[in-house]
Rosetta silent file (secondary structure, phi, psi, omega in degrees, C-alpha in Angstrom):
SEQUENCE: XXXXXXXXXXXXXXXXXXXXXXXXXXXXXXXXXXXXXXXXXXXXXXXXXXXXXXXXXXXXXXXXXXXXXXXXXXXXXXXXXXXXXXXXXXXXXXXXXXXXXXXXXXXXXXXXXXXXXXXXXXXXXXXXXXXXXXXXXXXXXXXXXXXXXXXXXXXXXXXXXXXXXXXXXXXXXXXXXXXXXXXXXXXXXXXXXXXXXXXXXXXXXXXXXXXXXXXXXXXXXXXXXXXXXXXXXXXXXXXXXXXXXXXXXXXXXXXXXXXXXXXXXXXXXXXXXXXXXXXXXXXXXXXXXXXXXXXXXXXXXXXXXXXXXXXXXXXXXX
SCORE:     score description
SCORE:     0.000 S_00000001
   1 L     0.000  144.653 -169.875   18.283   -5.158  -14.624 S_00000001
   2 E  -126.574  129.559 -174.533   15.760   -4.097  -12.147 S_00000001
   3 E   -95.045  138.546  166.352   13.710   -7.206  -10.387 S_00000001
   4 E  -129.075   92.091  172.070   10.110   -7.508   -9.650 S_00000001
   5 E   -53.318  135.671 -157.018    8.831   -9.851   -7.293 S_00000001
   6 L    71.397  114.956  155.419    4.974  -10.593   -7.275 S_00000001
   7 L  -112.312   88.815  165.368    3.052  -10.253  -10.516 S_00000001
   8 L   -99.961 -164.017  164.272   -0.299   -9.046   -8.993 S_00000001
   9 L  -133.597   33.408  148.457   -1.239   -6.087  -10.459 S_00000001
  10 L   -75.829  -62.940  164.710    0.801   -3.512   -8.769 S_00000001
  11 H   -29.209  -58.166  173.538    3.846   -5.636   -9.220 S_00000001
  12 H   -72.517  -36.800  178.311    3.241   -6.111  -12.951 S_00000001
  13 H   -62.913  -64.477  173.685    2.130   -2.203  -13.490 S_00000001
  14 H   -31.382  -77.632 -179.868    5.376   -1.499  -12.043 S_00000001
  15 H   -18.519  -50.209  170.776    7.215   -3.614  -14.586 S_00000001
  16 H   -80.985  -35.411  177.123    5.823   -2.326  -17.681 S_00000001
  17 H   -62.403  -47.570  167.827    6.458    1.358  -17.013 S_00000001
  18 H   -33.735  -51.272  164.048    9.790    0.506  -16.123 S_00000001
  19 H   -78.904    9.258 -131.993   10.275   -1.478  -18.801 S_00000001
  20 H   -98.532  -58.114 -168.766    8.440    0.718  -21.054 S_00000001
  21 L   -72.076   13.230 -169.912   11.915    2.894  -21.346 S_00000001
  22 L    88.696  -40.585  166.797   14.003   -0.047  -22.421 S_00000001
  23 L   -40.131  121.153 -166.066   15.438   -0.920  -18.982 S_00000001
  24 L   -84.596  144.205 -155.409   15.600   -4.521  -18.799 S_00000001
  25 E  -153.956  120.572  171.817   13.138   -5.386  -16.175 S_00000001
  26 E  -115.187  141.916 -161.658   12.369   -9.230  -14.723 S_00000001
  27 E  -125.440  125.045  174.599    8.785   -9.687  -13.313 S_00000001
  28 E  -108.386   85.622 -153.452    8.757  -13.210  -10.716 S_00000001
  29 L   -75.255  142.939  154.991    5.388  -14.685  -11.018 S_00000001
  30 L   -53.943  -31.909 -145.978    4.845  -17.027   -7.902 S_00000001
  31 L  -126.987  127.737 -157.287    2.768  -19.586  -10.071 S_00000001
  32 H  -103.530  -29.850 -176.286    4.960  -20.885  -13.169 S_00000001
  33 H   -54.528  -24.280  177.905    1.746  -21.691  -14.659 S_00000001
  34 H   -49.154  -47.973 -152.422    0.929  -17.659  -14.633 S_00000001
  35 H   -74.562  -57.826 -142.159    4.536  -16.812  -15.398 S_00000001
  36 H   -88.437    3.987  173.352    4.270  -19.158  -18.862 S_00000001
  37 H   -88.886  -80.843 -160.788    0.448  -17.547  -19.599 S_00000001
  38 H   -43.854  -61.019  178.467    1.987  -13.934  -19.310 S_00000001
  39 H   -82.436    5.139  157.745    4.612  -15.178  -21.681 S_00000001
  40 H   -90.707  -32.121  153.536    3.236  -16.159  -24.152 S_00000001
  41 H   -41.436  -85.904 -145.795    0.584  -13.754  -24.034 S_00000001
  42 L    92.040   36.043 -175.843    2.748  -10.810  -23.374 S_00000001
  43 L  -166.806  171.259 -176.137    0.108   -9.520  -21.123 S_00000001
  44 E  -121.301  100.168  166.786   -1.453  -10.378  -17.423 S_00000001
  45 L   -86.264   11.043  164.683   -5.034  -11.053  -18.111 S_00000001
  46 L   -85.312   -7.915 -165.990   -6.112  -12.304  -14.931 S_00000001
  47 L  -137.529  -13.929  176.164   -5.040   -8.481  -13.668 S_00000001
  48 E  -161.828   82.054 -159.709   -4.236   -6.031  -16.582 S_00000001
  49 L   -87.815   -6.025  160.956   -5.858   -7.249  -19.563 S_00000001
  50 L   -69.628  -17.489 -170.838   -5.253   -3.870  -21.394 S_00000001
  51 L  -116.719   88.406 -150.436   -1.701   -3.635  -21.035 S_00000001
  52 L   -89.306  148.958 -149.840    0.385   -5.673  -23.365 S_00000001
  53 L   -98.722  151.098  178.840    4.332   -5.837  -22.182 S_00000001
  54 L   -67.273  164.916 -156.997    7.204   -4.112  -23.550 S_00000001
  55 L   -78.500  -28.980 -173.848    9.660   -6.175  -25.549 S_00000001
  56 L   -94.331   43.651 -166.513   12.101   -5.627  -22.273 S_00000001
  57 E  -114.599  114.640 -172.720    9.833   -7.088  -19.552 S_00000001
  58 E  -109.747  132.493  174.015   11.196  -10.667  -19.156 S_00000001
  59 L  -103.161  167.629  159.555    8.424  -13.263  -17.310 S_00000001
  60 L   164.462  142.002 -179.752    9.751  -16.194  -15.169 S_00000001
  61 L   -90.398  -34.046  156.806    8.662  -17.929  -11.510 S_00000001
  62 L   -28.623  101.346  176.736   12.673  -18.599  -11.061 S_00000001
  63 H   -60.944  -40.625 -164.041   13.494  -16.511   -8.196 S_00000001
  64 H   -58.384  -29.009 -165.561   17.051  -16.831   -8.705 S_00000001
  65 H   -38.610  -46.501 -162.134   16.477  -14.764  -11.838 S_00000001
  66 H   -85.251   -2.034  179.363   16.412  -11.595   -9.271 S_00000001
  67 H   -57.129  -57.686 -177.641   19.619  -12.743   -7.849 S_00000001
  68 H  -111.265   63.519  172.697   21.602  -10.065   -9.972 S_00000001
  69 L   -53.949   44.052 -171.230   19.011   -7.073   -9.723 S_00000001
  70 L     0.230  -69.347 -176.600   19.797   -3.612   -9.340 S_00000001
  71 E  -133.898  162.869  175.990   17.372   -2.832   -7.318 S_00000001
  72 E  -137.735   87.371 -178.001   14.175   -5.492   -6.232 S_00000001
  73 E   -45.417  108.372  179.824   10.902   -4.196   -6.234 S_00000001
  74 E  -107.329  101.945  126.295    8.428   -7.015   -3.420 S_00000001
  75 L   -92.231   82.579 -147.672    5.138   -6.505   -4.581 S_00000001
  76 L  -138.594  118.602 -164.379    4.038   -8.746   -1.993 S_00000001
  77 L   -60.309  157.823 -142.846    1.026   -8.019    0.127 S_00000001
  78 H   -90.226  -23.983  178.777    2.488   -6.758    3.364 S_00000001
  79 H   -91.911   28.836  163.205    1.303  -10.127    5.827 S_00000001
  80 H  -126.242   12.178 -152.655    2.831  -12.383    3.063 S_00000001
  81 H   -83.246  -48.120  143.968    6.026  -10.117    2.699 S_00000001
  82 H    12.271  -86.083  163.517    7.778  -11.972    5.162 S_00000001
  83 H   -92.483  -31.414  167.769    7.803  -15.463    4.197 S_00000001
  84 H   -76.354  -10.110  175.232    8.543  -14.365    0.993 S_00000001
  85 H   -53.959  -27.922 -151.629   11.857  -12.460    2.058 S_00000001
  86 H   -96.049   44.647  166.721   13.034  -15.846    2.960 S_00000001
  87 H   -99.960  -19.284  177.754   13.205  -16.315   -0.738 S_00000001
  88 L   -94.036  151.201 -178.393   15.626  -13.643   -1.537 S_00000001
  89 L  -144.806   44.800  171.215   19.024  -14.381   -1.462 S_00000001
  90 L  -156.219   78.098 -168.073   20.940  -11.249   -2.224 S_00000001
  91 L   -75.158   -6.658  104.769   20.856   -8.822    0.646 S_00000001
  92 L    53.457  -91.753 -167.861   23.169   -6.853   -1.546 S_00000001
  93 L   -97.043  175.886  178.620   20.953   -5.659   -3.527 S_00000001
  94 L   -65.796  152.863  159.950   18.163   -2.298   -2.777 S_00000001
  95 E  -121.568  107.482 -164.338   15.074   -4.186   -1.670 S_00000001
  96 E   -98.236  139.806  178.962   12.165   -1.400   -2.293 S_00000001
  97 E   -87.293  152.005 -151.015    8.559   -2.867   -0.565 S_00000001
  98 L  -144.153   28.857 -176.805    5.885   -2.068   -3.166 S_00000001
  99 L  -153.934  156.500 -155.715    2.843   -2.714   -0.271 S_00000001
 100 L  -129.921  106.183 -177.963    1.218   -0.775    1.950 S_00000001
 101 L  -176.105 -166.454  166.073    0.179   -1.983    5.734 S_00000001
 102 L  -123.699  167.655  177.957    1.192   -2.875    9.201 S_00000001
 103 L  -101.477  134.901 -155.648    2.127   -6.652    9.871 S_00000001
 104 L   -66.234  -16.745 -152.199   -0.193   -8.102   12.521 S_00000001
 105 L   -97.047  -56.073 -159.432    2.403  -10.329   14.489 S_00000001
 106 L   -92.608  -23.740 -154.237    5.171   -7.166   14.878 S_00000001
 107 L    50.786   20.102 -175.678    3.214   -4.209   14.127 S_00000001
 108 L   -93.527  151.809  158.244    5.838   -3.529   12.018 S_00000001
 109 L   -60.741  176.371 -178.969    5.926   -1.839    8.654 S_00000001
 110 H   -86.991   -6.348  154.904    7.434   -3.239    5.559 S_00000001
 111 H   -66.043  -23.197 -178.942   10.973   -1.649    6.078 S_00000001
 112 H   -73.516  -57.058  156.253   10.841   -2.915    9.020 S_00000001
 113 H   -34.349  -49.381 -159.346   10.253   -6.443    8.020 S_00000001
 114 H   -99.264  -25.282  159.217   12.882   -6.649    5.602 S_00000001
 115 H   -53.343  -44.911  177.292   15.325   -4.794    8.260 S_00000001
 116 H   -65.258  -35.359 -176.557   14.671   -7.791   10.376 S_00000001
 117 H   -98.976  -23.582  146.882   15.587  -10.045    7.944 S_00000001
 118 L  -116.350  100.664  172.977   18.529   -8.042    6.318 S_00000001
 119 L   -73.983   -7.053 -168.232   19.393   -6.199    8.659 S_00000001
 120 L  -105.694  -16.658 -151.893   22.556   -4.285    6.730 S_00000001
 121 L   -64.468  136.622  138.975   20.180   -4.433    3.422 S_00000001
 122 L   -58.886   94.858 -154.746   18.779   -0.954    1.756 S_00000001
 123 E   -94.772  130.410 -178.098   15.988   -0.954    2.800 S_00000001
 124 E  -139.528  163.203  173.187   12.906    1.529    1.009 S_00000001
 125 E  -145.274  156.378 -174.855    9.563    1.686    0.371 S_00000001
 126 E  -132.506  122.537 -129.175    7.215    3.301   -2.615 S_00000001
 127 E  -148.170  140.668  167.372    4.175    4.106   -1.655 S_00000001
 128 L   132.691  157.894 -178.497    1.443    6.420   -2.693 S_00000001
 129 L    -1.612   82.463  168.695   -1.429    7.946   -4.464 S_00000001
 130 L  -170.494  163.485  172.528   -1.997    5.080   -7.363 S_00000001
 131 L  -117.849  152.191  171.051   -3.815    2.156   -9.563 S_00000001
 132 H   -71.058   -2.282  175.329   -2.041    0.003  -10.921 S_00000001
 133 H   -78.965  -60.608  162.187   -4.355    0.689  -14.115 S_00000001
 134 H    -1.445  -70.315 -175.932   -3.109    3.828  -14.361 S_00000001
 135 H   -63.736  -44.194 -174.892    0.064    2.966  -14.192 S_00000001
 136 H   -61.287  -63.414  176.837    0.210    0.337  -16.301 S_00000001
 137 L   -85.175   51.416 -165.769   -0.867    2.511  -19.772 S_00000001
 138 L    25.428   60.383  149.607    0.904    5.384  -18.672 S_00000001
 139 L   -45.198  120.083  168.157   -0.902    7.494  -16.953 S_00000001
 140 L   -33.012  116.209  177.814    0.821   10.398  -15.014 S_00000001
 141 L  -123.064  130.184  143.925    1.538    9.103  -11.560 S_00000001
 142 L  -112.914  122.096 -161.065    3.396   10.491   -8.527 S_00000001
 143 E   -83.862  136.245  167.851    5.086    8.502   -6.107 S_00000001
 144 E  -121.605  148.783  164.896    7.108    8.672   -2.864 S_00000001
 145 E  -113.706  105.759 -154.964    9.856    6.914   -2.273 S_00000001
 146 L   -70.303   12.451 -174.891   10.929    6.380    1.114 S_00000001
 147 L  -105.497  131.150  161.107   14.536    5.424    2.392 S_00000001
 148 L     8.952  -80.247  146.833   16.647    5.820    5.344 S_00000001
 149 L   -20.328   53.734  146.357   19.456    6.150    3.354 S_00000001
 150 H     7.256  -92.887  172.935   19.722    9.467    1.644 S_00000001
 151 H   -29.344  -76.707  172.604   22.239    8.563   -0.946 S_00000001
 152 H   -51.237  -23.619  172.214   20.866    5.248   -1.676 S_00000001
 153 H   -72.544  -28.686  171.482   17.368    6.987   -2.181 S_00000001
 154 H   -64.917  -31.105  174.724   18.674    9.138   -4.271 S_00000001
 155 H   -68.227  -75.306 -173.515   19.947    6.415   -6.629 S_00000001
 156 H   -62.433  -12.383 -172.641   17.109    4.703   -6.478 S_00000001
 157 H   -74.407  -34.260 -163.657   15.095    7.693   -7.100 S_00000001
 158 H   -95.921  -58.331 -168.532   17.020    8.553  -10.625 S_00000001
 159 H   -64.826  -21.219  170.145   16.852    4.837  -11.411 S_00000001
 160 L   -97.270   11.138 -177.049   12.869    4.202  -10.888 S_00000001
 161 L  -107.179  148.854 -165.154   11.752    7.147  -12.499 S_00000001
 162 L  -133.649  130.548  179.638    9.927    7.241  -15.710 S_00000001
 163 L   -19.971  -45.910 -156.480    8.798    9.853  -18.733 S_00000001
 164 L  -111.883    2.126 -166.887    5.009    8.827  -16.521 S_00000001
 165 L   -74.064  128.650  154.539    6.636    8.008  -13.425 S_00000001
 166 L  -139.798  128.276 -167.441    7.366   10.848  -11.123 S_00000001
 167 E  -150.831  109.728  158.186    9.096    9.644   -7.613 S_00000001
 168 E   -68.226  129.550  173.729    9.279   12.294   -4.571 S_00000001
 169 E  -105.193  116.501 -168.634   12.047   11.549   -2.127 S_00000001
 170 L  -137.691  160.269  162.452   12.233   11.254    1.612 S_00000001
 171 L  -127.288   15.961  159.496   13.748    9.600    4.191 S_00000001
 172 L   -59.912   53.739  156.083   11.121    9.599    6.514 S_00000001
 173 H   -37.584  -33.438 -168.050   10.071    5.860    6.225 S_00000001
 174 H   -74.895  -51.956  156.650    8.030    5.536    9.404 S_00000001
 175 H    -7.647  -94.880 -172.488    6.062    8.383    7.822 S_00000001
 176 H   -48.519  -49.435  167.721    5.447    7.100    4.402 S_00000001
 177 H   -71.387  -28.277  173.747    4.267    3.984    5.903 S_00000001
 178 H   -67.921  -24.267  172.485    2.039    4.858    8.427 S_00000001
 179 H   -73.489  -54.116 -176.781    0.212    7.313    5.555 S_00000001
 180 H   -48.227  -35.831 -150.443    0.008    4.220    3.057 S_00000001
 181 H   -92.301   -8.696  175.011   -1.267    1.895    5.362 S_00000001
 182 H   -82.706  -50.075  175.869   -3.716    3.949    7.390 S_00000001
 183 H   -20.604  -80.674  173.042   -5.328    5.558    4.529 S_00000001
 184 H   -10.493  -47.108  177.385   -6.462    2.160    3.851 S_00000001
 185 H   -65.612  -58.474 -168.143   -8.395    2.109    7.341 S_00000001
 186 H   -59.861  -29.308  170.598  -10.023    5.323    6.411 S_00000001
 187 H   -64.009  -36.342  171.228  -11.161    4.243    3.345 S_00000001
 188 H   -70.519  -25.569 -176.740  -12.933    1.419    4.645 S_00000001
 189 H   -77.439  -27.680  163.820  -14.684    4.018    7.315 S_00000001
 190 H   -74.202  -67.844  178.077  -15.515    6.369    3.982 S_00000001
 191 H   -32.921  -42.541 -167.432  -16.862    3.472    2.500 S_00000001
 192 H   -67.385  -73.167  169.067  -18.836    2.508    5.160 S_00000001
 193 H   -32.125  -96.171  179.669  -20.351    6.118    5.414 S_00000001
 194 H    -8.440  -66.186 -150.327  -21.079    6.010    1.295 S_00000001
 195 H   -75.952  -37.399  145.128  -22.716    2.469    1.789 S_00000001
 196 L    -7.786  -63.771  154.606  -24.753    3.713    4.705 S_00000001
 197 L   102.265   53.802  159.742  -26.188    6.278    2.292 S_00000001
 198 L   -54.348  -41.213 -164.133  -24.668    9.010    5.578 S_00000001
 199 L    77.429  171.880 -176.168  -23.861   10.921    1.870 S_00000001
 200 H   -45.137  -47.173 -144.204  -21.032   13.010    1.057 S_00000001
 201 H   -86.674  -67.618 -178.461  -21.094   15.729    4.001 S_00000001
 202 H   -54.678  -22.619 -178.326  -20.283   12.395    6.458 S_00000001
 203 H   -97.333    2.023  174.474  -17.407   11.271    4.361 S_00000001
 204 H  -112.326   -7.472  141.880  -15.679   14.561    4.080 S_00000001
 205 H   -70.408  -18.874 -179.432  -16.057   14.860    7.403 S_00000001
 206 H   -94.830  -14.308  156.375  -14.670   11.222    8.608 S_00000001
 207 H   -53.456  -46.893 -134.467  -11.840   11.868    5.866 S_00000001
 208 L  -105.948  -19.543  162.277  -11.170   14.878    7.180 S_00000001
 209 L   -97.272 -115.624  108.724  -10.862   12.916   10.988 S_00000001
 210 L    85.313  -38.865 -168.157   -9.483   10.444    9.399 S_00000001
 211 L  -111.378  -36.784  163.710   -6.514   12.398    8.372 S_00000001
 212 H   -61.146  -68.216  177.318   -6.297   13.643   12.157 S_00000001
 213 H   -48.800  -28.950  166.906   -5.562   10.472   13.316 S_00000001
 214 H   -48.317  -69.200  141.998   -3.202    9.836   11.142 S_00000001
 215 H    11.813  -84.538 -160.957   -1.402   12.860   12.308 S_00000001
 216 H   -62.188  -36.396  172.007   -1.796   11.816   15.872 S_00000001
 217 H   -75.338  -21.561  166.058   -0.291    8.494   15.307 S_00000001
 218 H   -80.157  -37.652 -178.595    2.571    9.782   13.152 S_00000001
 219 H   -60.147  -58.796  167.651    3.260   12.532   15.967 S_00000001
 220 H   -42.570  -71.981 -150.457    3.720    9.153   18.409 S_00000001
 221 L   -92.543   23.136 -173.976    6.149    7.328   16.117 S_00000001
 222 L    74.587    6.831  177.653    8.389   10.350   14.621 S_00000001
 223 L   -80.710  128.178 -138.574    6.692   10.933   11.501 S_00000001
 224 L   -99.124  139.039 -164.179    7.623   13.837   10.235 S_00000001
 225 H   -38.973  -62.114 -173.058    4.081   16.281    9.367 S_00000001
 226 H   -43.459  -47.079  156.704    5.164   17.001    5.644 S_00000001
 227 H   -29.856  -73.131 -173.993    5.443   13.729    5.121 S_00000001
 228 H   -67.540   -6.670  164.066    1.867   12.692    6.215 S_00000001
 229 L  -115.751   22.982  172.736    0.847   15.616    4.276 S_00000001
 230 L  -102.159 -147.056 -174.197    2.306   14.810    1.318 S_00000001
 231 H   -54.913  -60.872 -139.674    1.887   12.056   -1.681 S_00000001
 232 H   -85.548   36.438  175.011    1.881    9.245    0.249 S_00000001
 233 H   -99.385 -117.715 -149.825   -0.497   10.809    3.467 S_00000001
 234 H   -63.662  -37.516  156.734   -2.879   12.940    2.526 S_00000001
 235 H   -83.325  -17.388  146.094   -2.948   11.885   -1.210 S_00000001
 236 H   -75.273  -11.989 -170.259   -3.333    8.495   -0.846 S_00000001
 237 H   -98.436 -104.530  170.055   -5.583    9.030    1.474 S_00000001
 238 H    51.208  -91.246 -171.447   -7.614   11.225   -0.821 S_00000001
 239 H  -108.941   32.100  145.039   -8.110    8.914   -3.691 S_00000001
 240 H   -98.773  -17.101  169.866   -8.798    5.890   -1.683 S_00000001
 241 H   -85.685  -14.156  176.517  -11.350    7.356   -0.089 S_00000001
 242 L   -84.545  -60.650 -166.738  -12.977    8.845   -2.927 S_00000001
 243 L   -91.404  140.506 -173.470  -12.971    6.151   -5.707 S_00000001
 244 L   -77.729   10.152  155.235  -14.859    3.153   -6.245 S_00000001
 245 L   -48.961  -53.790 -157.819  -11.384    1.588   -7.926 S_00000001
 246 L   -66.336  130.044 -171.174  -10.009    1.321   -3.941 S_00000001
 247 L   -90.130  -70.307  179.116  -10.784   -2.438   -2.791 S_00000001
 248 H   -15.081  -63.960  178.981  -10.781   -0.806    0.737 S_00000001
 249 H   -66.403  -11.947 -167.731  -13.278    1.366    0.270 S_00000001
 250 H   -84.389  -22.944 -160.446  -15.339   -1.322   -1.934 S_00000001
 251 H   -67.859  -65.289 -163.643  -14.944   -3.439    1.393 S_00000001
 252 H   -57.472  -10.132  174.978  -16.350   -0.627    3.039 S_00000001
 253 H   -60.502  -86.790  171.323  -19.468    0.072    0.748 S_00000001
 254 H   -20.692  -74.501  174.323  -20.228   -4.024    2.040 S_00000001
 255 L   -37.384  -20.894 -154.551  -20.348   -2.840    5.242 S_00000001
 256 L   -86.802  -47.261 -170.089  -22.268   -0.047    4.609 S_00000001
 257 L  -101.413   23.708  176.828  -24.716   -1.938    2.968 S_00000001
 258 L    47.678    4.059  171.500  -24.903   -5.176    4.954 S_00000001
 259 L   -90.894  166.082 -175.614  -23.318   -7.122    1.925 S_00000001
 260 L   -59.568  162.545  160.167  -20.906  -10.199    1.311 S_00000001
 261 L  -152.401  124.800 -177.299  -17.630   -8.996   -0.251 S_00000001
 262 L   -61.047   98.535  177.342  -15.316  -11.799   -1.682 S_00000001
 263 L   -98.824   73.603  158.040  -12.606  -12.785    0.447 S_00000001
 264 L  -128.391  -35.956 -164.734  -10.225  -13.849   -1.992 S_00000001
 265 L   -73.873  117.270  128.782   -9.760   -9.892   -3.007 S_00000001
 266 L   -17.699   79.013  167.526   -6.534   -8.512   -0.798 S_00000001
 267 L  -129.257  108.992 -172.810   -7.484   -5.456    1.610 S_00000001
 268 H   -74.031  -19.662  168.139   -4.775   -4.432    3.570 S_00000001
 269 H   -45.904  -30.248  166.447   -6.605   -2.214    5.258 S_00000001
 270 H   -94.084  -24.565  155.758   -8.473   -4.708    7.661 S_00000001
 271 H   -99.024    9.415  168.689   -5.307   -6.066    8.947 S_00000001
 272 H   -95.844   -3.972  154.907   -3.848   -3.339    9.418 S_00000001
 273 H   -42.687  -87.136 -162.411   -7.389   -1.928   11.619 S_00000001
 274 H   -47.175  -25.168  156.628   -6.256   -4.552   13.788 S_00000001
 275 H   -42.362  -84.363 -155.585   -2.786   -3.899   13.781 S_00000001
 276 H   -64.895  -12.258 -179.117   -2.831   -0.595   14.599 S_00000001
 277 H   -76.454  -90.449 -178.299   -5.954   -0.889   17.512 S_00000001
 278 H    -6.681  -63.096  167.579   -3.537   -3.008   19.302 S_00000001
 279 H   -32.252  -86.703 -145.657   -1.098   -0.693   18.931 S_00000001
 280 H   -78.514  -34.527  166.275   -2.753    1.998   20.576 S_00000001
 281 H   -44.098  -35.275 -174.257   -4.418    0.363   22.886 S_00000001
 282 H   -79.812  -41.951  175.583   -1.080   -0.497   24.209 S_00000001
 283 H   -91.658    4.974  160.662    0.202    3.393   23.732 S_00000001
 284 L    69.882   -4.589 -179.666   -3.101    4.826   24.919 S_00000001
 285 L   -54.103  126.902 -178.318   -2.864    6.571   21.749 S_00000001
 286 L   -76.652  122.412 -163.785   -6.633    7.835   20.654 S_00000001
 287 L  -120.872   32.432 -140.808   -8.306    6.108   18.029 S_00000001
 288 H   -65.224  -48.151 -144.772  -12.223    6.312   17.392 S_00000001
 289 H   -82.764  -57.089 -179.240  -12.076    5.743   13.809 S_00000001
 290 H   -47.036  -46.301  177.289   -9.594    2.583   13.312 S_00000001
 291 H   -30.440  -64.448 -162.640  -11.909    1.239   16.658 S_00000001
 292 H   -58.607  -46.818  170.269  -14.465    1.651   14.818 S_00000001
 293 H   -75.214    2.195  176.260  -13.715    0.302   11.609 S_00000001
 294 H  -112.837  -25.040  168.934  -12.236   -2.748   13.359 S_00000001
 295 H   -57.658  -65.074 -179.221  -15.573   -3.330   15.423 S_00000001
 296 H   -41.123  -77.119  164.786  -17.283   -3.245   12.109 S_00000001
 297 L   -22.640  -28.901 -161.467  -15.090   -5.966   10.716 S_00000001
 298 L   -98.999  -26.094  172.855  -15.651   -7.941   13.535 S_00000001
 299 L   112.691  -22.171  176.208  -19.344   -7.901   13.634 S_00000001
 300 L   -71.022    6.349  163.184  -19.497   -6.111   16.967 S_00000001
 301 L  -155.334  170.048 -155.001  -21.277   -3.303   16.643 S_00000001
 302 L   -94.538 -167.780  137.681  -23.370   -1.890   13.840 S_00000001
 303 L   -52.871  -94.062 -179.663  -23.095    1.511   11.436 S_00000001
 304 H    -2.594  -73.072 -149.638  -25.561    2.615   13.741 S_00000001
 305 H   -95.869    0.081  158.029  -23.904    2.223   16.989 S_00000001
 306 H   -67.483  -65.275 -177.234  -20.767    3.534   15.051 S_00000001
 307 H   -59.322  -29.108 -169.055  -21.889    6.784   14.455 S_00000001
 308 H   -73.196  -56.203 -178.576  -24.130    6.963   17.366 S_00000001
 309 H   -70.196  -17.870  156.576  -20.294    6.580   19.235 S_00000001
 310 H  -102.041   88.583 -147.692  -18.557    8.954   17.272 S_00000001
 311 H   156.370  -54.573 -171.129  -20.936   11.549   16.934 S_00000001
 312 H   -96.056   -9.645  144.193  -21.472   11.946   21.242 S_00000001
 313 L     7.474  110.198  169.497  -17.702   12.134   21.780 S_00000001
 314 L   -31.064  128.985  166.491  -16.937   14.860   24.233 S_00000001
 315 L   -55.833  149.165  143.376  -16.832   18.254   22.240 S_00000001
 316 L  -171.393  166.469 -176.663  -13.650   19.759   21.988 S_00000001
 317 L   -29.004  144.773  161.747  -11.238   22.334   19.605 S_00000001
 318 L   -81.368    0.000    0.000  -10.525   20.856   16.543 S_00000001
């Protein structure tokens, strides 16, 4: 049985393709009223109202359920990931993080969280170019999957894979997270451009910086290049910056455009700005765009006096 914590609607997308194949699959709503709507439904209409569940997708808010998992998928936004480890009780078992960010307290990623709290635990994470829409009516998707572990990735790699599924393997972790969770920043700084109305020419160019920073901050932490130019880099970064689907980039259109945007929606991308500015500030590491985008957030400076400061940067080689 393969356990899935969070039914959001990554968490739930996950579920059905998995369970799609027949693999007995338990999805752990937080909220039992949710969990006892999805079953009777057989669908998550507050989050995937299109996608009705395979007969071997078992609902329930019982955690313990996940006790004897195979593997345990936390699709758990990455500053709540945390408090919910201290919910798991089988360290045991693989624990793969299903969220993409940095955590504002630690600056750590989400292997790293769950290292702290199992420290002997297998720890992975699966991360990359996807909607959860997508996913959910089987769409072609490709994935990477992250762990330490060689062997155990490999395992998990044969066991998470699906006819619609496709999961790339590495064990480059610092990597795969620093592409998921940065993207995210860039996307709000694409948005922002888009909402502006900068046009197209500015957002392939602040993508296209935007993927250079990544770079430089994976070159600081060990993250190995391929990696950051692979699925869960350069291709997540991609089609969050491109589509109006990406709640990051939707943040950043609000910005763009001087509008409200409803903060109840989840965008990991603004605490991970903040994360990672810290960060560099402390490691001198160079950073215009994540400033910038974190400035924005904050109300201190405009579009305007964004562009006006990246734009007079000193010239140099690209």
């Amino acid at each position: 049985m393969i356990g899935v914590m969070g039914a959001g609607a990554f968490g739930t997308a996950l579920a059905i393709a998995l369970s799609r194949t027949g693999t007995p699959v338990t999805l752990c709503a937080r909220s039992p009223d949710h969990a006892a709507e999805m079953a009777k439904l057989r669908l998550n209409r507050a989050y995937l109202p299109n996608a009705p569940f395979p007969d071997a997708l078992h609902i329930t808010s019982d955690q313990a359920a996940l006790d004897h998992a195979d593997a345990l998928l936390l699709a758990i936004p990455l500053q709540h990931l945390r408090a919910a480890l201290k919910h798991v009780e089988t360290p045991d078992t693989p624990l793969v993080a299903c969220c993409k960010g940095i955590e504002l307290r630690t600056g750590f990623g989400p292997t790293g969280v769950i290292r702290e709290r199992f420290p002997d635990a297998t720890a992975a994470i699966l991360t990359g170019p996807s909607f959860a829409a997508d996913i959910a009516i089987g769409r072609p998707t490709a994935l990477t999957l992250a762990c330490a572990d060689d062997a155990a990735g490999k395992a998990l790699q044969a066991r998470l894979t699906t006819p619609t599924l496709r999961l790339y393997r590495t064990t480059d972790t610092i990597g795969a997270e620093l592409g998921g969770a940065l993207k995210n920043v860039m996307a709000i700084a694409c948005g922002a451009v888009i909402g502006a109305g900068l046009g197209d020419s500015a957002r392939a160019a602040t993508l296209t910086r935007g993927f250079a920073e990544i770079q430089r901050i994976g070159a600081h932490f060990g993250a190995q290049p391929d990696t950051l130019s692979g699925l869960s880099g350069l291709g997540d970064l991609a089609l969050t910056c491109t589509s109006d689907l990406s709640r990051n980039y939707q943040l950043g259109l609000c910005l763009g455009r001087n509008d409200p945007f409803d903060p109840a929606i989840t965008v990991e991308g603004a605490a991970t700005a903040r994360a990672m500015l810290e960060i560099a500030q402390r490691k001198t590491i160079d950073v215009p765009i994540t400033k910038a985008v974190t400035e924005l957030l904050d109300g201190t400076i405009t579009i305007a006096d964004a562009i006006t400061d990246l734009m007079t940067r000193p010239l140099k080689e690209e």
